[in-house]
N, C-alpha and C positions, 0 to 999 in steps of 0.2 A: 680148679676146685669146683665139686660140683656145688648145685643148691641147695640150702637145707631142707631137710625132709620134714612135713607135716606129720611125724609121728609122735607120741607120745614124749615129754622128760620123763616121766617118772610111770614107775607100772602101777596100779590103782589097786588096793586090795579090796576097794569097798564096791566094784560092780565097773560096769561099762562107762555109765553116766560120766562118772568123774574123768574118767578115760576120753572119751570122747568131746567133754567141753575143754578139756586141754590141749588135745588137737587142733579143734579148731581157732585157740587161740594162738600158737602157732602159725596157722594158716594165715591169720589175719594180720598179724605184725612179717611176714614176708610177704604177703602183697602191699603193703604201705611200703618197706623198702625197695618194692620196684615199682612202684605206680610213677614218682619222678622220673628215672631213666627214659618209661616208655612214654610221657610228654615232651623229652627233649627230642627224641627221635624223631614221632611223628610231628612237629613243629619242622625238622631241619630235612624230612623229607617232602614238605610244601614249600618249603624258601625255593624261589625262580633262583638258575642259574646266574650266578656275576660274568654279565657278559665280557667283562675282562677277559674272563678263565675258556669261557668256549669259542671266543669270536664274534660271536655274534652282536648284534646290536639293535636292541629293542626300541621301536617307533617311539618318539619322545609323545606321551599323553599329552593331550591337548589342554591347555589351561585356560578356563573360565574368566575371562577381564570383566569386569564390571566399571565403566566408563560412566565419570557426572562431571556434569558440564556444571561451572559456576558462574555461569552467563545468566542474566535473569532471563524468566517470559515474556516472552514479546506479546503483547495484548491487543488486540486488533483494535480497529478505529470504533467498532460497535461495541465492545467490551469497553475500550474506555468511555465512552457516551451514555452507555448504560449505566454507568457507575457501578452497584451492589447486587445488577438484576440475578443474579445468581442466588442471593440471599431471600429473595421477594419474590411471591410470585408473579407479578406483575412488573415488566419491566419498565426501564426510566422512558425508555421511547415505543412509541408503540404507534402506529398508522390510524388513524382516527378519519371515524364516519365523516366530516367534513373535509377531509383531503379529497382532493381531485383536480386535474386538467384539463384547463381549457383549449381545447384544440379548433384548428379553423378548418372549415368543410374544405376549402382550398390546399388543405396543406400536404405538402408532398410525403410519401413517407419512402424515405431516404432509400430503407433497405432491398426496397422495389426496383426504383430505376439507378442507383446507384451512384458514382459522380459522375458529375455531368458540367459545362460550363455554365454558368449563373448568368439566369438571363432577367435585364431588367424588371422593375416591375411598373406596368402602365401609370401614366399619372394618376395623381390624384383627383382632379377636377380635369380629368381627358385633357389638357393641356397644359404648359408652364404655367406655373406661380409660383410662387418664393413663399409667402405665408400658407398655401396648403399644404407644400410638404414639406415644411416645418414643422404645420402641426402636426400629422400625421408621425411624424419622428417622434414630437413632444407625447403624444397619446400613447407611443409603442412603449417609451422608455418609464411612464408615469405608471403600467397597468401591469401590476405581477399576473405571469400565467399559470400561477400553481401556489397553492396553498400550503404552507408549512407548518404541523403541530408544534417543532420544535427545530429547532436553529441555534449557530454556535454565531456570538457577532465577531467581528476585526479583533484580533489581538485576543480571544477570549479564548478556554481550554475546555469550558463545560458549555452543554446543550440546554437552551432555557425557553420558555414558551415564548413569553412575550418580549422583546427589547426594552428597559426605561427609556432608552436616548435610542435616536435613529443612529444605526451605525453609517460606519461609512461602503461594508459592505458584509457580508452575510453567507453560512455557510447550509443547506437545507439537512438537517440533522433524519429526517425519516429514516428508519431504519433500514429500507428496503432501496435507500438511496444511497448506500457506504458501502463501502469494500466491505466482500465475507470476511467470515469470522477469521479463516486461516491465510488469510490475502495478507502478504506486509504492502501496505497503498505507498502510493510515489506521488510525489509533488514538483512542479515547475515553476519555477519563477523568472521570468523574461520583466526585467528589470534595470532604467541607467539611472533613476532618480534618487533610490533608495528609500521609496516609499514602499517595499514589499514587505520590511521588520516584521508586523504585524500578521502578515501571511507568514514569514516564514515562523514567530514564533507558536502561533496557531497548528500549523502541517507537524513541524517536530514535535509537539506535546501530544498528539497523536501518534506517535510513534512513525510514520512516515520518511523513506529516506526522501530525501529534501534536495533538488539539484536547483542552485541558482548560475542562469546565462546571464551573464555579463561583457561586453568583449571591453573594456575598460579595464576587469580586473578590480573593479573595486567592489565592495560590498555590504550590505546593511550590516550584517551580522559575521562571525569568525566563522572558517569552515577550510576545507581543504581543497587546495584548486587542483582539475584536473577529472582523469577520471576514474579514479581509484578509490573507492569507499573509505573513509574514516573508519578505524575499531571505535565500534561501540562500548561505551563505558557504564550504560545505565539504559532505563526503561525509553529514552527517547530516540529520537530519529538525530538521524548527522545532514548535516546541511555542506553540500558539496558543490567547488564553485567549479565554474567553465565557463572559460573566454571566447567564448562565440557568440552567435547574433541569429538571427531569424531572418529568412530571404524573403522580399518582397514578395518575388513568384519565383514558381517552381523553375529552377536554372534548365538550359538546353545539358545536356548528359555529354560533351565534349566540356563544357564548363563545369560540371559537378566533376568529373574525373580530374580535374585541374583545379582545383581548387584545394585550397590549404587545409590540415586539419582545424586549426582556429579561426575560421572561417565563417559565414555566414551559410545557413543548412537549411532545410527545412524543416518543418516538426516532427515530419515523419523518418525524413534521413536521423534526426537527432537521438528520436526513439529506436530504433535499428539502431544505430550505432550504442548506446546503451544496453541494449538489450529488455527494452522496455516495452509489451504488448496494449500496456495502458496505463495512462497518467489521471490517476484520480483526482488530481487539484492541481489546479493552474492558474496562475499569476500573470496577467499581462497590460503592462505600460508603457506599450511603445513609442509615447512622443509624436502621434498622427502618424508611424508607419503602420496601425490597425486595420484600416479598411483595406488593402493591397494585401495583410499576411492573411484577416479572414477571409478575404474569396480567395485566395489557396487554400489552406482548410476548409471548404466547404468544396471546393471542386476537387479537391484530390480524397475527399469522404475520411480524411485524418480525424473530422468532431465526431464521428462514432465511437474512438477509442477514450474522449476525454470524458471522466463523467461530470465534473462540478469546472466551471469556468468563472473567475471572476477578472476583467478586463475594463480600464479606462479607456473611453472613447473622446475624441477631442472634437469639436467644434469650430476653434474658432480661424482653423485654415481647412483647404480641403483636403492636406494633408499630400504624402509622397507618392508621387507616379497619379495623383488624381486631378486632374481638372476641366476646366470647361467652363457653362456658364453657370452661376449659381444653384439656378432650379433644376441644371442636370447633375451637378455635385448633389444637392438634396436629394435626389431620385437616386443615385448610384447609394448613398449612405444607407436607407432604408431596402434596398435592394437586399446588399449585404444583411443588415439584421434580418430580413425576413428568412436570408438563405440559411443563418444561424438555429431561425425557429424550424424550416424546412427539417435539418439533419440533427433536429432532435433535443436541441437546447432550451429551455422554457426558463423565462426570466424569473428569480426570484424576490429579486429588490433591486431597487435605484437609487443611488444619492448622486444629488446634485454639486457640481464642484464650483467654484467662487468665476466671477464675473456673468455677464451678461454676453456677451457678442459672438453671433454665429455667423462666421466668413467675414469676417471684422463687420458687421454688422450690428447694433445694439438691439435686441430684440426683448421685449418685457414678459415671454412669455417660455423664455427655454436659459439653458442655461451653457456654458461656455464647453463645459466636459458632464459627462458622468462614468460614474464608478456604478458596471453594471455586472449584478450576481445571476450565472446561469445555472440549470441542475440538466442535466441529461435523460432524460425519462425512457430515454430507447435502446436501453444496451440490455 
């Protein structure tokens, strides 16, 4: 059947006119009944083949994932210090015209001649005494070499100018002295007393992972032994333990290949085995093995990698692998601290710990131990 014709229904006796708008009305009611057919058509001749029907099979499009982590932000040691600095334009820390260090015309600068073994340092009065280099100890451990606008103390989370109470030891908050902004910082703690608490509660609220040596196995605070990171559960650091121990001196390399994983290591084996280029804070109370592990750290140039050291030093024996006669134990102690200041360590505070006697000696002018803060000023 063909299509209907746009011609006239009726013949018009009154002229063309009416003739003609009749036609085209007409015209217009058969183009509205095919204007749908010819939408169906060209719709179903743009549909892609079903590749069922031809074989073929079409590269599957790539789909857009949009991946959110519900981990919070890890905020660096200088964002949390600063507190709100983002909101101010002035931040909480800021390096002020009275910071500066004191540096000695004598002093070695580390990155020059590199490590080397630690060589005494001349007496005090050219010859033995027992009260010169005593004092000479007492005046090192008495005299901070660096001024601090702001500092966090023992056991504390926020950065404050001045201390009410002396702490027992102290963290140098400058800003130019903290792990960058996108550094997650690392913390040691070489500890059998389980006086480090306060350090480790300190390092974790900083968000820092937190590694406490132990080879005891026991520990101030909970944590997971071994060397596998705890999940994080929140904005702070995991404190993570390991049974090992710090070697006196650096082992002969047929005894480091023999020696157990639980073992005693050095600082730098320990860091390599971690996978750790630097330990931003470090915890050390070794029970008088200190003056033996710092000249390995100072002769193997390990203290370039630490930036903040805080360390008890003991007094009142000469302690392990050290002896002789008294004023050359005195001489050999301040050796050691000097080669501390050498590679770049500058003290920031001293406290003094309980009794009197140095080399079982009662002496009214020094004190049995101290708990000594260092900052690294050379990295």
């Amino acid at each position: 059947m063909g299509l209907p014709s746009c011609r006239p229904l009726v013949q018009s006796t009154s002229g063309g006119d009416a003739s003609t708008r009749v036609m085209w009305r007409r015209c217009q009611d058969v183009a509205l009944l095919l204007l749908p057919p010819l939408i169906l058509l060209v719709a179903f001749a743009r549909r892609p083949l079903d590749p069922a029907r031809t074989g073929k099979r079409e590269p599957e499009a790539a789909v857009a994932l949009s991946v959110m982590s519900i981990e919070p932000a890890r905020r660096s040691v200088r964002e949390r210090l600063r507190g709100h600095a983002s909101l101010t334009p002035n931040p909480l820390l800021q390096e002020v015209e009275g910071t500066h260090v004191y540096e000695d015309e004598n002093e070695l600068n580390w990155s020059e001649v590199g490590p080397r073994p630690l060589e005494l340092q001349p007496w005090a009065n050219d010859q033995p005494s027992f009260s010169a280099e005593l004092d000479r100890i007492v005046l090192y451990v008495n005299t901070p070499q660096i001024n601090c606008s702001r500092v966090v103390c023992s056991g504390e989370v926020e950065a404050i100018r001045h201390p009410v109470n002396s702490p027992s030891w102290l963290l140098c908050a400058e800003e130019w002295l903290l792990p960058l902004t996108n550094t997650i910082c690392v913390a040691y703690s070489f500890s059998m007393d389980s006086r480090d608490a306060d350090f480790l509660r300190t390092t974790s609220s900083f968000g820092c992972d937190v590694h406490r040596f132990d080879p005891s196995g026991g520990g101030a605070s909970s944590g997971r032994r071994g060397n596998t990171k705890a999940g994080r559960q929140d904005d702070t650091g995991v404190v993570i333990q390991h049974r090992t121990w710090l070697e006196l001196r650096a082992p002969a390399r047929k005894t480091r290949a023999r020696r157990r994983a639980s073992g005693p290591r050095t600082l730098a084996d320990i860091m390599a085995k971690l996978g750790h280029a630097t330990v931003h804070f470090l915890y050390a109370d070794l029970l008088s093995a200190e003056w033996r592990v710092f000249q390995n750290w100072i002769e193997a140039g390990t203290l370039q990698r630490v930036h903040h050291m805080v360390a008890r030093v003991h007094l009142e024996w000469a302690g392990f692998q050290v002896g002789g006669p008294e004023e050359q134990v005195l001489r050999y102690w301040f050796t050691v601290l000097r080669g501390l200041g050498d590679a770049g360590l500058k003290l920031v505070h001293s406290s003094g710990g309980d009794g009197q006697r140095v080399l079982k000696r009662y002496v009214g002018n020094a004190r049995g131990s101290y708990t000594l803060s260092w900052v690294n000023t050379r990295r």
